[in-house]
N, C-alpha and C positions, 0 to 999 in steps of 0.2 A: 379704333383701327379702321383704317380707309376698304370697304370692301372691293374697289379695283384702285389699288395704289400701282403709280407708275414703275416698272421698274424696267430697267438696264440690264442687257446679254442676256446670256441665255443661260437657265437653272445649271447648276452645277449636277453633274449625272451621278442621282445615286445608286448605287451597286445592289445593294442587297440591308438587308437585315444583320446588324453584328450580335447588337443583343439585346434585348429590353428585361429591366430588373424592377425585382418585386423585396418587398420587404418579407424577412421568416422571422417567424416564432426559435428554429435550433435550429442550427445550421446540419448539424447531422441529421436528425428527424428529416429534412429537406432532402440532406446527400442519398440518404436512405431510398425513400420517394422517388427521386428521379431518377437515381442508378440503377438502383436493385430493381426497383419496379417498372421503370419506364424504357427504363435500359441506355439511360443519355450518360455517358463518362463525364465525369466530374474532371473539366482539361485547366482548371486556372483557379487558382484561390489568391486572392489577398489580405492580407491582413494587416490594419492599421490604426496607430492611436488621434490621425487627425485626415479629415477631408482633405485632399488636394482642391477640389473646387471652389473652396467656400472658407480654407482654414481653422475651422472652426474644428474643437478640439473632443475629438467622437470617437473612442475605440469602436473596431467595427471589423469584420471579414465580409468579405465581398466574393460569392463562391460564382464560376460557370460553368454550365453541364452543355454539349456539342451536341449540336442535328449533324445527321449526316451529309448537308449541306456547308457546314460548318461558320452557320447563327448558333449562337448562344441564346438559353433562357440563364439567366443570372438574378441568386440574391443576395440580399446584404442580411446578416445578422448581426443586430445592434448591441449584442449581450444582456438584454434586459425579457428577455423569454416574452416576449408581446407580437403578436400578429397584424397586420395593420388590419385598421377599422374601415370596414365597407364603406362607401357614400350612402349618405342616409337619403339621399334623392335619388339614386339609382335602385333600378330593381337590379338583384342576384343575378339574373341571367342576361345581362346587359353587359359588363366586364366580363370581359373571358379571352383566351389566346387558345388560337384554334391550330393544333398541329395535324401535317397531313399524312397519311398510309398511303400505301401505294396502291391497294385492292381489299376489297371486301373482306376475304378472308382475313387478310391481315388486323381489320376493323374487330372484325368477329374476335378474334383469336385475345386481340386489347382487351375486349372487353371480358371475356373470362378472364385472364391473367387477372387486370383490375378488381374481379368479384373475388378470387382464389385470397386475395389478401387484405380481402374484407372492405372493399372500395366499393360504395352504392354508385351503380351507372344505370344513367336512363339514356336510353335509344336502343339501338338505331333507329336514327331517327331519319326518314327520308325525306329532303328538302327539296328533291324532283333533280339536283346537277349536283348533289352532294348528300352520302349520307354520315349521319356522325353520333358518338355518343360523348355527354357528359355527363362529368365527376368534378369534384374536388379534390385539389393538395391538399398536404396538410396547414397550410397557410390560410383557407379559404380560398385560394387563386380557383374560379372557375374554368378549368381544364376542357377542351372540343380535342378529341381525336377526329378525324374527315377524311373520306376519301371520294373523290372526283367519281363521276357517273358519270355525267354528261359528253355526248361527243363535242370535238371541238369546236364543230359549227357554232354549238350555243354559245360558249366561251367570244366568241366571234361575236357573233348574234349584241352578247350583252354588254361590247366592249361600246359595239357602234351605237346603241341607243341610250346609255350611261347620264351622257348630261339631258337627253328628251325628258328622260324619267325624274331625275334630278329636278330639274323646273317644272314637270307636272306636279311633283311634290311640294314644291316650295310654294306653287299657285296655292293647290288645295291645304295647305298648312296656312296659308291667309285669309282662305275663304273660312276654315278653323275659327281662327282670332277673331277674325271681324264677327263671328256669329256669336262668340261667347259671350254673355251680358257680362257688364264691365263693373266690377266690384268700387262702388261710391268711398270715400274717405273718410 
């Protein structure tokens, strides 16, 4: 893939987040987790014995739980009681979907709730424009509750320097490579 490919008009505008989906172990174990405990309504289930994308012949339920945004986190439960397996190249705290509180308290309050029902959470953790704690689903999904600190200046601040940072990065990620002795064949 071409990394400046030519392209024609202008990007089609995306709106928002509808839903991104994760593979579960039981669909109710899941419904459990994010209803009861997370407190996201469970707004759409499907359930089916073939892919529409692909044809291919896969009983499966496909459940969504609502932000009060109204994104969805969505899973698929394949009936075969399996979790999907981590990348074995990724560290643990590298995947994760990070949802937001609207204040501290609200953070704080997560986080007991989460501990009341047995859910190991580490943080708050302060990131200096965000603090947050993570936990685990019962899928393995690395779960970040977060909520904003920063005024909006910084927000500001970090929109405008985005791609400086970017290419400072990408420089010193090649000064990296080229210093690494180069493994012989």
């Amino acid at each position: 893939m071409s990394a400046n490919p030519i392209l024609k008009g202008a990007p089609v505008p995306v709106h928002g987040l509808h839903h991104t989906a994760y593979r579960c172990r039981d669909a109710e174990e899941t419904r459990h987790f994010y209803e009861d405990i997370l407190g996201l309504p469970l707004v759409h289930v499907i359930k089916a014995d073939s892919v529409p994308s692909t044809g291919e012949n896969h009983p499966y339920v496909h459940l969504f739980f609502a932000f009060q945004d109204g994104s969805c986190i969505a899973f698929f439960d394949l009936g075969d009681d399996q979790a999907a397996v981590p990348s074995p190249n990724t560290p643990k705290w590298v995947t994760h979907i990070a949802f937001r509180v609207e204040s501290l308290d609200e953070l704080s309050h997560a986080k007991a709730r989460l501990q009341q029902a047995g859910i190991d959470v580490l943080g708050a953790i302060n990131h200096h424009f965000v603090h947050s704690i993570y936990f685990f689903d019962p899928n393995g999904v690395r779960l970040e509750l977060t909520c904003e600190v920063a005024a909006p200046s910084y927000a500001e601040e970090k929109r405008r320097t985005a791609h400086a940072e970017l290419s400072a990065w990408t420089e010193e990620k090649a000064r990296i490579r080229a210093a690494r002795p180069q493994l012989s064949h």
